[in-house]
C-alpha positions as CSV (number, residue, x, y, z in Angstrom):
1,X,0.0,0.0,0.0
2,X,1.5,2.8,-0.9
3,X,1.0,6.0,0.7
4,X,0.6,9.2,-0.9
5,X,4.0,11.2,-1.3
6,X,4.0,14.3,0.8
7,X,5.2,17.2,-1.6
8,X,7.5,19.5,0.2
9,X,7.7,22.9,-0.4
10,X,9.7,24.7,-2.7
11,X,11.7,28.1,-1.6
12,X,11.0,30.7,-3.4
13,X,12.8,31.3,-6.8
14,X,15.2,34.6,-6.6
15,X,15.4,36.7,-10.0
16,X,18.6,36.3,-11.9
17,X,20.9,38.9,-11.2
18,X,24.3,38.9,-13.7
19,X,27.1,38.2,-11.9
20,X,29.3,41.1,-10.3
21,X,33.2,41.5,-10.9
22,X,35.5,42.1,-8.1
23,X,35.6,45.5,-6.6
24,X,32.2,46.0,-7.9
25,X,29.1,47.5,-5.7
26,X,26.0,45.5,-6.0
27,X,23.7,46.9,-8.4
28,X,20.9,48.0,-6.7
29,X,17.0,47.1,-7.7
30,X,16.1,51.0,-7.1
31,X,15.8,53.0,-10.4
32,X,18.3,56.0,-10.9
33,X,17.0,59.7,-11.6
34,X,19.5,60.5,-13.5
35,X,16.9,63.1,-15.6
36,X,16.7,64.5,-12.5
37,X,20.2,65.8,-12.3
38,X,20.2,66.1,-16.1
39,X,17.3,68.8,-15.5
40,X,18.6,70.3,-12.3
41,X,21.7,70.9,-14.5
42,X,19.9,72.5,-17.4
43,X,18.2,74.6,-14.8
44,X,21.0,75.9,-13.2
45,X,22.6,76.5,-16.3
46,X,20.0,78.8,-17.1
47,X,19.9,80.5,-13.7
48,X,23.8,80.9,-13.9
49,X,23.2,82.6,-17.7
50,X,20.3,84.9,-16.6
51,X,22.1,86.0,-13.7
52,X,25.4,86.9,-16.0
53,X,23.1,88.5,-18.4
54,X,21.9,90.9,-15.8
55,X,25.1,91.4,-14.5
56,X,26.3,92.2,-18.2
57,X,23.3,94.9,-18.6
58,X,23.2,96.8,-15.6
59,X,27.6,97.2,-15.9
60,X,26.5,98.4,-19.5
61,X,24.2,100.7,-18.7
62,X,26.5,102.3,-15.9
63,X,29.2,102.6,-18.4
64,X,27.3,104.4,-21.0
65,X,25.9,106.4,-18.4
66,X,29.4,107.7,-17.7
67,X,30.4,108.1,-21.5
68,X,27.4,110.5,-21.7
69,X,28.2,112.3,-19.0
70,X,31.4,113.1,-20.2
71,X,30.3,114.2,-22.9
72,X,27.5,116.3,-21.7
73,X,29.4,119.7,-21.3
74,X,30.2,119.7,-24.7
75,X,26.9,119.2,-25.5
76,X,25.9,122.1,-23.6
77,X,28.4,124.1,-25.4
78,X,27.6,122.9,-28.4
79,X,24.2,124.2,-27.7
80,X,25.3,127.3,-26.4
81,X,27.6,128.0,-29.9
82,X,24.3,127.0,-31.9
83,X,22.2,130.3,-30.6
84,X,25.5,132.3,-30.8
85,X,25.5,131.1,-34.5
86,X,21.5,131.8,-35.4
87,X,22.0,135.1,-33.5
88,X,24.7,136.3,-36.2
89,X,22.8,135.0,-39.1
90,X,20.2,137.1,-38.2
91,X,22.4,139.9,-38.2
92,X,23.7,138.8,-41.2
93,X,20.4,138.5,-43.0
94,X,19.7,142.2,-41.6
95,X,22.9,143.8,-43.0
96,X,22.2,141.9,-46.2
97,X,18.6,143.4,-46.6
98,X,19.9,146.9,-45.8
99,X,22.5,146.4,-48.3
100,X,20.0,145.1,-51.0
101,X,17.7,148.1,-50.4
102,X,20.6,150.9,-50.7
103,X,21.6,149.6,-54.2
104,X,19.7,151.8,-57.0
105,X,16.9,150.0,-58.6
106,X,17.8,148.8,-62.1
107,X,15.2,150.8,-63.6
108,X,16.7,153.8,-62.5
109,X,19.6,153.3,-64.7
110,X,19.0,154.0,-68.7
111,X,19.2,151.9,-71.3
112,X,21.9,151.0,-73.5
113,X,20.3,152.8,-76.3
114,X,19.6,155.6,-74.4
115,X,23.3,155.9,-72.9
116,X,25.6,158.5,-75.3
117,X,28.1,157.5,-77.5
């Protein structure tokens, strides 16, 4: 009489992990966010470049700033030489007209035919 064979039961079946080299460290089962560094990289890229670019503005604008000052008494003179200048033309323009009306008028003189020979 045979008697009913008792099954035993079987361990549990571990995945298949490939085999590690010497000096290796155990690859872990957790996934890697490397696109989260990749990103946080990008990121700070872009901070690091918006950062520069206002440095690079606001040093700009200071610079010009001082270009035009220097340059603003001259244009103050310049300014100053330009009224100087329309203040003689007008003076010019007058002695001009007072020459134009001394001159005889060309009617006053005669002819050719009338002038003796």
């Amino acid at each position: 009489m045979d008697q009913p064979a008792e099954k035993k039961p079987e361990p549990p079946v571990e995945p298949a992990t490939p085999p590690q080299q010497p000096g290796q460290a155990p690859t872990s089962a957790k996934k890697s966010n490397a696109w989260i560094w990749i990103l946080g990289g990008c990121l700070g890229i872009v901070i690091l470049g918006v950062i520069a670019a206002v440095a690079l503005g606001w040093w700009g604008a200071r610079k010009a700033k001082k270009e035009l000052e220097k340059y603003t008494p001259g244009l103050e003179q310049m300014k100053a030489n330009a009224d100087k200048w329309n203040q003689e033309a007008e003076e010019w323009e007058k002695k001009s007209e007072e020459f134009r009306n001394s001159l005889p008028d060309p009617e006053d003189f005669p002819s050719p035919e009338e002038m003796p020979k």
